[in-house]
C-alpha positions in Angstrom: 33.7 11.4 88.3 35.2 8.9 86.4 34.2 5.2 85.2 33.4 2.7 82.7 31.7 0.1 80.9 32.5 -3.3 80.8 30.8 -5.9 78.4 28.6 -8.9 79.3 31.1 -11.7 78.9 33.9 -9.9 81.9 31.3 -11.3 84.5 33.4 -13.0 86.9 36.2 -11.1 86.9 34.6 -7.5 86.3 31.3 -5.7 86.9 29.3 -5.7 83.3 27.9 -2.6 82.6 28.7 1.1 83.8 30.8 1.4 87.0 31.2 5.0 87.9 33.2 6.3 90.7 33.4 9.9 92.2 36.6 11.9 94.1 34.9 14.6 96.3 36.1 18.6 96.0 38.8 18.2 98.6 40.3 15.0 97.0 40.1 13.4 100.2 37.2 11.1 100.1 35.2 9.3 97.5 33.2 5.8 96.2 30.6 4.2 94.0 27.9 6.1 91.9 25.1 4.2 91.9 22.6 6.9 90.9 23.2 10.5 89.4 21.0 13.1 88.3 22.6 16.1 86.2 21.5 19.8 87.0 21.2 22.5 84.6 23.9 23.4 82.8 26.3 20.3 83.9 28.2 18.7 81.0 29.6 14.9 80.4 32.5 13.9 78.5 33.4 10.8 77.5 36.5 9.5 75.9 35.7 6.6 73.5 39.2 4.0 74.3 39.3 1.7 71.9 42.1 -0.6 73.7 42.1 -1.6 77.6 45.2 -3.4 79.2 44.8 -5.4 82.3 47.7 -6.3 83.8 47.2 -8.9 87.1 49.3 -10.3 89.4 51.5 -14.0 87.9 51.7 -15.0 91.7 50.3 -15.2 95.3 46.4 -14.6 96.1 45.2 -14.3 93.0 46.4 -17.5 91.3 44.3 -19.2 94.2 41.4 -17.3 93.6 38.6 -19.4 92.3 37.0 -17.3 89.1 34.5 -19.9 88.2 32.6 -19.3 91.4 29.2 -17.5 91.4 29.6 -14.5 93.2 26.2 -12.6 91.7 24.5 -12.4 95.0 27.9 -11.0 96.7 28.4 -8.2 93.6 24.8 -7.5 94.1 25.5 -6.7 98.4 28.2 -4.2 97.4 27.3 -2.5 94.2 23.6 -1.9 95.8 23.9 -1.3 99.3 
């Protein structure tokens, strides 16, 4: 399992909050974590990064992408469903 936690103020262009993925055993299949219980005897880590770079693309699709846009109700259909 791995993820993150993004502040309030990347809505729009990032999901605030936790975002946790998983990789299953095999490595060959995997997603979104949307709910976890721990069993006995299971640890967390967690690796306090105090610097994150984002590097995106100068050209193509994503200069044309509209940002501003509210796009709650989408984010909502595919981090809940």
């Amino acid at each position: 399992m791995v993820g993150f936690r993004s502040p309030d103020f990347v809505a729009g262009m990032n999901v605030p909050g936790y975002h946790l993925h998983f990789l299953n055993a095999a490595r060959d299949g995997g997603g979104h974590i949307l709910e976890i219980a721990l069993a006995a005897g299971m640890r967390i880590e967690l690796d306090p990064t105090p610097r994150f770079a984002l590097e995106l693309p100068e050209s193509g699709d994503f200069l044309d992408t509209k940002l501003d846009e509210d796009k709650s109700a989408e984010l909502e259909k595919v981090e809940k469903n």
